[in-house]
C-alpha atoms as one frame of an Amber mdcrd trajectory, in Angstrom:
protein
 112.528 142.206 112.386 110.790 144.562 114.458 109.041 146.095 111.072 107.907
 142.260 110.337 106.588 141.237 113.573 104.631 144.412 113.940 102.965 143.585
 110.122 102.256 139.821 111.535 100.616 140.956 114.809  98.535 143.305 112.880
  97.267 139.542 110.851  97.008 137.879 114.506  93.877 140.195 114.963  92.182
 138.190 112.079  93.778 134.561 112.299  95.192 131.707 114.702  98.842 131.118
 114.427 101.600 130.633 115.750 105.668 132.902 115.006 108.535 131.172 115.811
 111.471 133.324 115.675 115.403 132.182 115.218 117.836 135.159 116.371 121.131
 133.645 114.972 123.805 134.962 116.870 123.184 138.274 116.181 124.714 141.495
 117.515 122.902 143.764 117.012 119.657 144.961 119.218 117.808 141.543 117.815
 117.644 140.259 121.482 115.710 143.804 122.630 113.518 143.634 119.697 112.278
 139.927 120.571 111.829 141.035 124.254 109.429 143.690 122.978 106.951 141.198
 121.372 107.411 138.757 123.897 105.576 141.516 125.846 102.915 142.145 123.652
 102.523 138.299 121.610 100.956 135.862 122.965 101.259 133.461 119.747 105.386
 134.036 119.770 107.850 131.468 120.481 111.707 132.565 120.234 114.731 130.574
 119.665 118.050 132.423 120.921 121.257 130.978 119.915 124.141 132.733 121.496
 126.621 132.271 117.996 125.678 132.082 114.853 125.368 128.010 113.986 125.010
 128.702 110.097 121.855 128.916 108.174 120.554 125.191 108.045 120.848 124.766
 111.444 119.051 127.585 112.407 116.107 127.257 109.981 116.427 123.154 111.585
 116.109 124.620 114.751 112.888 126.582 113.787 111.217 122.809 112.184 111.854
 121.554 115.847 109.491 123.594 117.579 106.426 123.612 114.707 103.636 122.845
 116.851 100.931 123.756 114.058  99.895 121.731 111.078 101.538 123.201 109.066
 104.857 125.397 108.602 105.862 128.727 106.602 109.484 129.478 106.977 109.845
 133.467 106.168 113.053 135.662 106.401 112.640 138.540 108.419 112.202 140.797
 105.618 108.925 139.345 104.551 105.803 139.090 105.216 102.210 138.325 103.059
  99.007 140.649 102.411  96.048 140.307 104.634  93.972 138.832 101.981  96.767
 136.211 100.542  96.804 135.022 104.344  93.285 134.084 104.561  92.876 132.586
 101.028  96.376 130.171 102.309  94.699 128.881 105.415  91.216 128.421 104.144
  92.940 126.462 101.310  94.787 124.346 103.980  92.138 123.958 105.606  89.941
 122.461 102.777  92.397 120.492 100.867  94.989 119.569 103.481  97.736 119.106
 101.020 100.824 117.680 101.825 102.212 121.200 100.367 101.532 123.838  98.874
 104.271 126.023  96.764 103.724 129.516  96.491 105.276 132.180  94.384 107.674
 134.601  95.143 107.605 138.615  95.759 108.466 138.873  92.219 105.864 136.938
  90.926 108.443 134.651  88.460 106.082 132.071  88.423 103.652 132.127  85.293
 102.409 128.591  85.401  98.388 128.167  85.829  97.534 126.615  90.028  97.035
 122.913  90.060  98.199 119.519  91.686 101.195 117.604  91.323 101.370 113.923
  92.059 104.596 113.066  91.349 107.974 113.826  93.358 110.313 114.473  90.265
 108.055 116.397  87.778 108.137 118.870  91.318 111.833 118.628  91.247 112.326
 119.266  87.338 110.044 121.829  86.841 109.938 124.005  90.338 112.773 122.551
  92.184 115.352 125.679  91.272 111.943 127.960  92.832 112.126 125.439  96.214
 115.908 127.198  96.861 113.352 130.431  97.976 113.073 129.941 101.615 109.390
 131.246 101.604 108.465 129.302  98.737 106.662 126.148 100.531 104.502 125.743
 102.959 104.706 121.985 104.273 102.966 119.734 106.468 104.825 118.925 110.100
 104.840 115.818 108.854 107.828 116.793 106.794 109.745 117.748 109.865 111.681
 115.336 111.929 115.021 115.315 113.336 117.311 113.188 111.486 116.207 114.789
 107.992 116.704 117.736 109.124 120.444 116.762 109.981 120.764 114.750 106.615
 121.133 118.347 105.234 122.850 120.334 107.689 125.477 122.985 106.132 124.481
 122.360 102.450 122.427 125.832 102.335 119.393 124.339 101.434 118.334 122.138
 104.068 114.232 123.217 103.538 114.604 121.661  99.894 116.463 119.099 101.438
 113.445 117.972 104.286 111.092 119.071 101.545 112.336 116.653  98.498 113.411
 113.764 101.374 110.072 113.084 102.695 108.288 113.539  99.433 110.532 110.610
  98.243 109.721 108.484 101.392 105.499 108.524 100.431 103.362 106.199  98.150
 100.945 109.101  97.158 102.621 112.911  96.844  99.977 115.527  96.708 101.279
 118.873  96.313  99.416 121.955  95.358 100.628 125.087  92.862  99.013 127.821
  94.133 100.938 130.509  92.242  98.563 133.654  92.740  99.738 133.812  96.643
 103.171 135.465  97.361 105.106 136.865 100.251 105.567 140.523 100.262 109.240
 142.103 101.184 109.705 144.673 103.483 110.774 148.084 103.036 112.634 150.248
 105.925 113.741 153.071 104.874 116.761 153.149 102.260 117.951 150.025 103.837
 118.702 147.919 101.383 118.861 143.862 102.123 121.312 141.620 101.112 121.138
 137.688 100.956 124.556 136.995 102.623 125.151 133.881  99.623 125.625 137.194
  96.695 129.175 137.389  98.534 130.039 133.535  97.251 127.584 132.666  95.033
 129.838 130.381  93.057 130.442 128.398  96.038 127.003 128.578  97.311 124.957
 128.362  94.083 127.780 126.447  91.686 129.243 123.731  93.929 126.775 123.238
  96.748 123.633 123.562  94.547 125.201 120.707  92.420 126.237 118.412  95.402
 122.698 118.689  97.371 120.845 117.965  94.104 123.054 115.130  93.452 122.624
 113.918  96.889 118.918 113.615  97.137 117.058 110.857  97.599 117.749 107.813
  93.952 114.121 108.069  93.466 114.986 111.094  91.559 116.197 110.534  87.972
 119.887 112.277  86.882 118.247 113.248  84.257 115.534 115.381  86.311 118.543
 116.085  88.911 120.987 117.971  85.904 117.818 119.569  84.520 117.204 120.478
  87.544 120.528 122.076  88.713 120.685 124.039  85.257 117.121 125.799  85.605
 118.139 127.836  88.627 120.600 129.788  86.401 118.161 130.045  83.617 115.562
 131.407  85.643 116.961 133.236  88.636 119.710 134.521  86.115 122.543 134.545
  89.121 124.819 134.325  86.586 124.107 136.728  83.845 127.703 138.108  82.700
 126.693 141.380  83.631 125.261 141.057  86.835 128.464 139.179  87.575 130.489
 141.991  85.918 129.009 144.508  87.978 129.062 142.422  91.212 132.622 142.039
  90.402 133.197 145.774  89.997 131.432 147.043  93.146 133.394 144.425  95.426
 130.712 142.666  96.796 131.111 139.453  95.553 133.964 137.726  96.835 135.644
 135.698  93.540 138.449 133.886  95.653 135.921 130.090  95.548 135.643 130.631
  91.552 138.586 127.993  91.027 136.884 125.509  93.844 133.412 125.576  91.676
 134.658 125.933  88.772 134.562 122.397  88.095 130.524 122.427  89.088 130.026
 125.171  86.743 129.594 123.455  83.262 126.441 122.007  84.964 125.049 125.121
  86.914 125.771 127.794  84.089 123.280 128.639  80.977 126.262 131.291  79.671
 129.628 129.975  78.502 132.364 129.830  81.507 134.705 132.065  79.295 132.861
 134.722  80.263 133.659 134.212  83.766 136.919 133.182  83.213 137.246 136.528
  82.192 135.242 138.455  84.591 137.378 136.614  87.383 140.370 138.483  86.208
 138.603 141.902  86.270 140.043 144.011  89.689 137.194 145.027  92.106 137.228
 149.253  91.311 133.783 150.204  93.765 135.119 154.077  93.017 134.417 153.478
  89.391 131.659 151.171  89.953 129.843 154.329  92.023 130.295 156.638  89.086
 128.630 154.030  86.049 126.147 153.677  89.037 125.201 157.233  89.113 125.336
 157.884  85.329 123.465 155.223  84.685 120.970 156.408  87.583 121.166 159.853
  85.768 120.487 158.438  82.075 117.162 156.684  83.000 115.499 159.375  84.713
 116.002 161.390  81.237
């Protein structure tokens, strides 16, 4: 956080905007850290819950106090390039989209920029990319209070506000601007870790199915299954291997796999035998350390 806020002061020399910040219960020195740049910001706004309320209600509790235009949610292990930063806002500025979806550190995205006018070509063809939290930025217009609670504690509540209110207009005008990206943040050897890896069956098998399904009937089934598939296909969450090894290490927890299992025959682009399997595998993180290092060892030859 303090590695992030220090990057986005160094943009607030060059443009006008404003950082909300959501410290989620944390325990750590996060309180210090915000009292720092409370000192030294005068564009920062913070938002201090005392226990962690979960992740949709603290990203809701961000919406609540846009002010701006327009909003960027980021975690706090991102941030953008000087240059990407100017070209968003002067494109804002100039087209004042409804949206605008932007690509991801990665750069996954390979389609060309352009404009899309209608709500479920956006959900078949980049809704598994809208599960990024940085991967929108969206009009306040989006933001109110009761669709924000429509999709409390279903982990993707900024999909959720994004797809609702896109479904709610007569005219949907969202950009693709696909050459803009967030950059992540390096500190040291630390090495981040989305806190969903631990139970990504639950999180990405049976709630990913259940908020698609529950959006807004203006969406087809047809784009809503294609939909829920493409996240897998893409993303590759589920790879066998990745699974294997994340099984191995002991990082991912396996004790939801029987709750989403059912979801699974719509989420998964591999067969479910293979996780049938890899469910029964022991978690050895001893033996996962050594194929780590050897494997380390092999490449640099």
């Amino acid at each position: 956080l303090d590695v992030c806020l220090n990057h986005l002061h160094s943009l607030s020399n060059n443009f006008a905007f404003d950082i909300i910040v959501c410290n989620n219960g944390s325990e750590d020195n996060t309180n210090q850290v915000l009292d720092k740049w409370e000192s030294i910001l005068s564009n920062i706004k913070t938002v201090r819950h005392r226990t962690n309320i979960l992740y949709d209600r603290n990203v809701a509790s961000g919406y609540l106090e846009v002010a701006t235009p327009y909003c960027w949610v980021l975690g706090d292990s991102s941030t953008i390039d000087s240059d990407d930063f100017g070209c968003l806002l002067n494109f804002l500025a100039e087209k004042r989209p409804q949206a605008v979806i932007i690509n991801d550190a990665c750069e996954n995205i390979k389609k060309r920029a352009g404009v899309y006018r209608d709500a479920n070509i956006i959900l078949r063809e980049l809704g598994w990319h809208i599960t990024l939290l940085s991967s929108c930025v969206i009009s306040k217009d989006f933001i109110s209070s009761e669709r924000c609670k429509r999709y409390y504690d279903t982990w993707f509540l900024h999909e959720g506000v994004f797809f609702d209110y896109l479904a709610c207009c007569d005219d949907v005008e969202v950009y693709l601007e696909p050459q803009i990206h967030p950059l992540l943040l390096q500190v040291g050897d630390v090495k981040r870790q989305n806190s969903w890896r631990r139970n990504p069956f639950y999180v990405f098998g049976k709630c990913w199915f259940s908020f698609v399904i529950s959006l807004p009937s203006l969406y087809k089934i047809e784009n809503k299954l294609f939909c829920i598939k493409q996240h897998d296909v893409n993303r590759k969450l589920f790879s066998p291997w990745r699974l294997f090894l994340m099984r191995l290490n002991g990082y991912t927890s396996f004790s939801d796999y029987k709750e989403a299992r059912p979801y699974l025959k719509y989420v998964l682009n591999s067969s479910i035998i293979y996780f049938d399997i890899i469910a029964e595998i022991p978690s050895m993180p001893k033996i996962y350390k050594i194929l780590r290092d050897v494997w380390r060892k092999v490449r640099l030859y």
